[in-house]
C-alpha positions as CSV (number, residue, x, y, z in Angstrom):
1,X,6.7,48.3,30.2
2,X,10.2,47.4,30.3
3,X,12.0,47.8,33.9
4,X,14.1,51.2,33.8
5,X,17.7,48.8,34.1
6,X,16.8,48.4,30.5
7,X,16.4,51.8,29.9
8,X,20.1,52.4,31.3
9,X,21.3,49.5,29.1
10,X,21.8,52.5,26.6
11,X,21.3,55.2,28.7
12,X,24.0,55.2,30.8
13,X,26.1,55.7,27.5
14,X,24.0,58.0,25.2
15,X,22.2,60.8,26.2
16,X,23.5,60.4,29.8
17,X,22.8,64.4,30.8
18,X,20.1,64.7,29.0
19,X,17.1,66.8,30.7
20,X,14.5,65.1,29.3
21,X,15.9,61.6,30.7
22,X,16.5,62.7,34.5
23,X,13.1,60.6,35.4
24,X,14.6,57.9,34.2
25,X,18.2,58.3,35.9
26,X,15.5,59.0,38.9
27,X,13.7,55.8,38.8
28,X,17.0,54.3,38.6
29,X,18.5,55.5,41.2
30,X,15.9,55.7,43.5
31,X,14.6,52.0,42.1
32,X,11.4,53.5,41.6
33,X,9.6,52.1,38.6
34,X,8.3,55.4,35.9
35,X,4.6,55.9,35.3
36,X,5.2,55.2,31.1
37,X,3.1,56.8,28.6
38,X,2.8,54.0,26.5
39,X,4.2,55.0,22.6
40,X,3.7,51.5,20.8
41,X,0.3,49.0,22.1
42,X,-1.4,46.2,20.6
43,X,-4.6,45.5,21.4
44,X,-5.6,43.1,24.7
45,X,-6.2,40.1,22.9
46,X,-2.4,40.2,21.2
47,X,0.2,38.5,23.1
48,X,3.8,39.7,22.8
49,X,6.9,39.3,24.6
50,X,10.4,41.6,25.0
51,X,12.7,39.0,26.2
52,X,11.7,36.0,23.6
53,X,12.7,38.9,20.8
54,X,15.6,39.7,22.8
55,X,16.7,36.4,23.1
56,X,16.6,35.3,19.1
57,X,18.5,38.7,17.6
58,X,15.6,41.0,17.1
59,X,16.8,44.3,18.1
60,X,15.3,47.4,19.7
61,X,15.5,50.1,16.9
62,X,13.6,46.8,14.4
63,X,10.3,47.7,16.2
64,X,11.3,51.1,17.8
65,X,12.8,52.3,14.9
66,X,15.6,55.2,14.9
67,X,15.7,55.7,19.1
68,X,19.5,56.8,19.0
69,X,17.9,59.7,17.0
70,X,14.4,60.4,18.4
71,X,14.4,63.5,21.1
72,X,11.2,62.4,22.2
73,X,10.4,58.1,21.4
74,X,7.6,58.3,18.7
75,X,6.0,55.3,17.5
76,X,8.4,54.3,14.5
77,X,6.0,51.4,13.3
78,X,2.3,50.4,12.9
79,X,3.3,47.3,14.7
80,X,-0.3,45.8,12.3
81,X,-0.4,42.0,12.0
82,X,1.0,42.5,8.3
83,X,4.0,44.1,10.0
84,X,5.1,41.5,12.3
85,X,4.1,38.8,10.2
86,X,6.7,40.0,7.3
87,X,9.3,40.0,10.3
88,X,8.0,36.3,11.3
89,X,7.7,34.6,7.7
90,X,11.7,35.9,6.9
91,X,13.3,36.6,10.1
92,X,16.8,36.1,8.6
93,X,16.2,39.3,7.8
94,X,16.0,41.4,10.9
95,X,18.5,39.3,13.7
96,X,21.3,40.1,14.6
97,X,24.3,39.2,16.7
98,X,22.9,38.9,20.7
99,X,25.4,41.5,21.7
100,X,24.0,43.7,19.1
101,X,20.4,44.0,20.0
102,X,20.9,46.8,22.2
103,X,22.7,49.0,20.0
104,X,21.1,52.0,18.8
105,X,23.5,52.8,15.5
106,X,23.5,49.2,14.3
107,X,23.4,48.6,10.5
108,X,22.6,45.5,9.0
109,X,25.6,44.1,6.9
110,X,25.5,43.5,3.2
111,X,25.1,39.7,3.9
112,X,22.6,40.0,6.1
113,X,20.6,37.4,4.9
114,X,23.6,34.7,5.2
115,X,24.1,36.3,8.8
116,X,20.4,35.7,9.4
117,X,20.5,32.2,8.6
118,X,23.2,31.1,10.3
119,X,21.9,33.1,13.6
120,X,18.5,31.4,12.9
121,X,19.9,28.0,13.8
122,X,22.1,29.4,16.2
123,X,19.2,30.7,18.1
124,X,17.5,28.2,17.3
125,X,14.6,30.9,15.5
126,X,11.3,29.2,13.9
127,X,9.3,30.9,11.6
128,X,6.5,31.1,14.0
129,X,2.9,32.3,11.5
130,X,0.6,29.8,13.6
131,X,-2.4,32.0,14.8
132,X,-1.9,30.7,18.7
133,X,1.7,32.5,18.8
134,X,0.5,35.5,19.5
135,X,-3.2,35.5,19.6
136,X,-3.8,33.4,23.1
């Protein structure tokens, strides 16, 4: 589960009185890590990791779906093989600038796919479908 300073990466702008989201400001300031309920899994033998999306463009709400707009995180996608695999065969697709990928209220632009490209060898993104990438 992701360490709660990523949680603040939005948190200490949105929501930053909200209730609900005091355990969090707690962990934070008391660097405690939270006890998650986990919302999105994939099964033991699937290997996946945050910062390698991170790192190529992929942002949060592209797997989490809507979070700016959730009142309680709610699993936005099936996160199936079929899923990720539309993401890996065209990921021009879904990146987006680095200093995008935390933003909640991000829209893709109408050139998305030129943007995509250009980010893919920026990034230096493969189109990675080989079995072994995430089944180890």
């Amino acid at each position: 589960m992701p360490p709660t300073q990523t949680c603040m990466n939005c948190h200490s702008q949105i929501w930053t009185e909200a209730a609900v989201l005091e355990p969090v400001r707690a962990s934070y300031r008391d660097s405690q890590p939270i006890s998650w309920t986990r919302v999105n899994a994939v099964p033991d033998f699937v290997y996946f990791n945050h910062s390698i999306h991170v790192a190529k463009g992929v942002g949060c709400t592209t797997c989490h779906g809507p979070i700016a707009e959730m009142d309680i995180t709610w699993r936005a996608q099936t996160l199936y093989m079929r899923w990720c695999l539309d993401c890996h065969n065209a990921p021009e697709n879904y990146l987006r600038p680095r200093s995008e990928v935390f933003n909640a209220n991000y829209q893709p632009p109408k050139n998305q796919k030129a943007l995509g490209l250009r980010l893919m060898k920026e990034y230096k993104v493969q189109k990675l479908t080989n079995c072994t990438t995430c089944h180890r």
